[in-house]
Biotite code that builds the C-alpha atoms (Angstrom):
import biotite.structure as struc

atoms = struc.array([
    struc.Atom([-3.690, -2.339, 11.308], chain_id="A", res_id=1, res_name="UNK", atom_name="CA", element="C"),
    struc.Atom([-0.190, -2.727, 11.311], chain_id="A", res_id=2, res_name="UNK", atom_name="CA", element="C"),
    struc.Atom([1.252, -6.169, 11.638], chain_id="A", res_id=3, res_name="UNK", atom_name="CA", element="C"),
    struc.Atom([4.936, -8.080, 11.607], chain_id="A", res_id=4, res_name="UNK", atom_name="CA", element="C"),
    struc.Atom([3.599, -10.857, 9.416], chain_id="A", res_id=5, res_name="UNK", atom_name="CA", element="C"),
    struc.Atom([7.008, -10.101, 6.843], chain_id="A", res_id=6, res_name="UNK", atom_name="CA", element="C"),
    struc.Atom([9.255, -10.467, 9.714], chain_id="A", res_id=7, res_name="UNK", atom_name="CA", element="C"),
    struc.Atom([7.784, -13.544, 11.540], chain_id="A", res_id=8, res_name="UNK", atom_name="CA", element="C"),
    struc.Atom([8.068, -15.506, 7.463], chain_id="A", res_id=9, res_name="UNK", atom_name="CA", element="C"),
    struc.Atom([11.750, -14.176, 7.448], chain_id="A", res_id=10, res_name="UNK", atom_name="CA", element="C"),
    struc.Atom([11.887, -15.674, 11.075], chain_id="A", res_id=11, res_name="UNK", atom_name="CA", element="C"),
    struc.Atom([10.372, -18.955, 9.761], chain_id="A", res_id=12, res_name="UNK", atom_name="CA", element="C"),
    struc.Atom([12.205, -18.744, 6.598], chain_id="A", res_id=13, res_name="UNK", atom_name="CA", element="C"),
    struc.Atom([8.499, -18.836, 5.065], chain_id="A", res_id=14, res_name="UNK", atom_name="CA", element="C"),
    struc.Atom([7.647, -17.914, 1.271], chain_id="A", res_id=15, res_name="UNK", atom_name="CA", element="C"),
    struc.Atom([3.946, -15.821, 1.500], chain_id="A", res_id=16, res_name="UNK", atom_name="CA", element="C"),
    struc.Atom([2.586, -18.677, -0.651], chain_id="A", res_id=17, res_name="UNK", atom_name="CA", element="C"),
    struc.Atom([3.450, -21.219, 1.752], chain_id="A", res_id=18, res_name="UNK", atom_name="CA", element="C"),
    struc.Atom([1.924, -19.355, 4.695], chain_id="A", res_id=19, res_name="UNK", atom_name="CA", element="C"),
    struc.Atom([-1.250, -18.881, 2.271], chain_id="A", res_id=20, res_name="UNK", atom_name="CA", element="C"),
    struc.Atom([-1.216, -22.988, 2.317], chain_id="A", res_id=21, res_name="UNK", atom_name="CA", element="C"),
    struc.Atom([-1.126, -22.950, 5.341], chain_id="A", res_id=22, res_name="UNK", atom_name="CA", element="C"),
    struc.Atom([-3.889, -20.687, 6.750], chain_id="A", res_id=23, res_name="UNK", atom_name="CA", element="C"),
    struc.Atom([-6.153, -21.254, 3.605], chain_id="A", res_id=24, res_name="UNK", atom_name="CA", element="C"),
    struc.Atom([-6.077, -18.424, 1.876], chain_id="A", res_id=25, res_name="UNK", atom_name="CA", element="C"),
    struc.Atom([-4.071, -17.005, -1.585], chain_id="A", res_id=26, res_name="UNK", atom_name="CA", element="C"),
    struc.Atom([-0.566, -15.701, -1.988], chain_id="A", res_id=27, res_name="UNK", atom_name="CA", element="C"),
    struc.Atom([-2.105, -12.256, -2.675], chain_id="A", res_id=28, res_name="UNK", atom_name="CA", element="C"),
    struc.Atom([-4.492, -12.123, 0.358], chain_id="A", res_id=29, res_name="UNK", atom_name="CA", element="C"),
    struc.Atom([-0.845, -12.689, 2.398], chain_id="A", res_id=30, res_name="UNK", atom_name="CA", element="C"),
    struc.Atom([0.520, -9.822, 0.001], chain_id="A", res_id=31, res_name="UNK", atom_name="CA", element="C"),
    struc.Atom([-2.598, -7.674, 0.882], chain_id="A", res_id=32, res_name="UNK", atom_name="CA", element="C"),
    struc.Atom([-2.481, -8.061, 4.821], chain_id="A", res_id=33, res_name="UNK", atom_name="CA", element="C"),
    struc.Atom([1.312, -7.497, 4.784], chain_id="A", res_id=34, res_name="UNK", atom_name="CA", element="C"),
    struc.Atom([1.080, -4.142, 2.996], chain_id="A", res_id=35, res_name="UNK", atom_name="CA", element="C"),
    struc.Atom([-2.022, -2.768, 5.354], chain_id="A", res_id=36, res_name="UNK", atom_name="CA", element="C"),
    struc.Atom([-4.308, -2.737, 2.215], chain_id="A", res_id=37, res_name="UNK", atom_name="CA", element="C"),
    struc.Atom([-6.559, -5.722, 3.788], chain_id="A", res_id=38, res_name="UNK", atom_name="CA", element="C"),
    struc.Atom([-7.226, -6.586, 7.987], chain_id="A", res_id=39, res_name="UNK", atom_name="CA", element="C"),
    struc.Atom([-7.817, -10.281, 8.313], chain_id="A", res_id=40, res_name="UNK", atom_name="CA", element="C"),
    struc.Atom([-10.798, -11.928, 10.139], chain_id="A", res_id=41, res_name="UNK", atom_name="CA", element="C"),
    struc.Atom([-10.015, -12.399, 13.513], chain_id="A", res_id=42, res_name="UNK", atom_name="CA", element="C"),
    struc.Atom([-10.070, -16.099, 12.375], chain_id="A", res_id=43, res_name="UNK", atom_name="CA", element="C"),
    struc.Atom([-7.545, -16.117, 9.729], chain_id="A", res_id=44, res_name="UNK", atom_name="CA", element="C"),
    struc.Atom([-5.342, -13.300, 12.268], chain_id="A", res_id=45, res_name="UNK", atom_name="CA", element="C"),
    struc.Atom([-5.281, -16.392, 14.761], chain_id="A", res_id=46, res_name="UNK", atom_name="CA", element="C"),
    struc.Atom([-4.609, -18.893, 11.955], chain_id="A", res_id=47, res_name="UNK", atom_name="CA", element="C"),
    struc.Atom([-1.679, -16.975, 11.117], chain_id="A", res_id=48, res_name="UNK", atom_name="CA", element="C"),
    struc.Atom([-0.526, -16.555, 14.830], chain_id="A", res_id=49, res_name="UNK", atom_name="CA", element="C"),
    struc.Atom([-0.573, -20.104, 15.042], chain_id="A", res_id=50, res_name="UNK", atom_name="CA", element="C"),
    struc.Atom([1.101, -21.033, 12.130], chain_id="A", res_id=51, res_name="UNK", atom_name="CA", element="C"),
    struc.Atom([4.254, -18.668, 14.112], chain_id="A", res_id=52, res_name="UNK", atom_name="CA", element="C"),
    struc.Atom([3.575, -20.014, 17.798], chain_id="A", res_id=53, res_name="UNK", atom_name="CA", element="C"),
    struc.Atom([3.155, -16.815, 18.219], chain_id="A", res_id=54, res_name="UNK", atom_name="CA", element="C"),
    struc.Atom([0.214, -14.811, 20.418], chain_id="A", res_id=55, res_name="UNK", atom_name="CA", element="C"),
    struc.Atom([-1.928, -12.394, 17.909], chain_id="A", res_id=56, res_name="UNK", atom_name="CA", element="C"),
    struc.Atom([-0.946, -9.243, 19.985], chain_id="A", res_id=57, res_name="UNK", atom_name="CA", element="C"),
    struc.Atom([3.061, -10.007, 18.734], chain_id="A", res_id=58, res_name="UNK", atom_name="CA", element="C"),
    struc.Atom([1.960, -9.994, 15.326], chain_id="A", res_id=59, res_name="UNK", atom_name="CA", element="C"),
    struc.Atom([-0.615, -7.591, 14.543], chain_id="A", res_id=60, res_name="UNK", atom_name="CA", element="C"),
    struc.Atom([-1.044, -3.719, 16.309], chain_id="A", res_id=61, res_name="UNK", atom_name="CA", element="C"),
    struc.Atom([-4.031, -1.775, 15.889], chain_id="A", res_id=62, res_name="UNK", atom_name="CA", element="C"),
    struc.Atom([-4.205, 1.521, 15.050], chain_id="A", res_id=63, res_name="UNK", atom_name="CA", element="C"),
    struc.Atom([-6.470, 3.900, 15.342], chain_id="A", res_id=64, res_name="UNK", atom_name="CA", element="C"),
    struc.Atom([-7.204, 6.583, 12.394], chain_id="A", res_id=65, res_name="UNK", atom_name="CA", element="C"),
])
């Protein structure tokens, strides 16, 4: 799954271990899901949608293989 979380933090002006504060989870999980290597939950995708005001569509785009 492809996703814009990199660009929304730069938006926000947002380190990856303050967004992992913020959604619950650790600075690597962020580093993970940024680089494709890990999908969220759907929970922690909305958590992190939130966190941007953003909808989940705007931030994340699935592909299929």
């Amino acid at each position: 799954m492809k996703n814009k979380i990199k660009v929304y933090r730069a938006m926000h002006d947002m380190t990856q271990e303050e967004l992992a504060k913020r959604v619950g989870v650790t600075r690597q999980t962020i580093i993970a899901i940024e680089k494709g290597r890990y999908d969220p939950s759907l929970s922690l995708a909305f958590k992190i949608a939130r966190v941007f005001n953003a909808k989940i569509e705007d931030i994340f785009q699935y592909e299929e293989d």
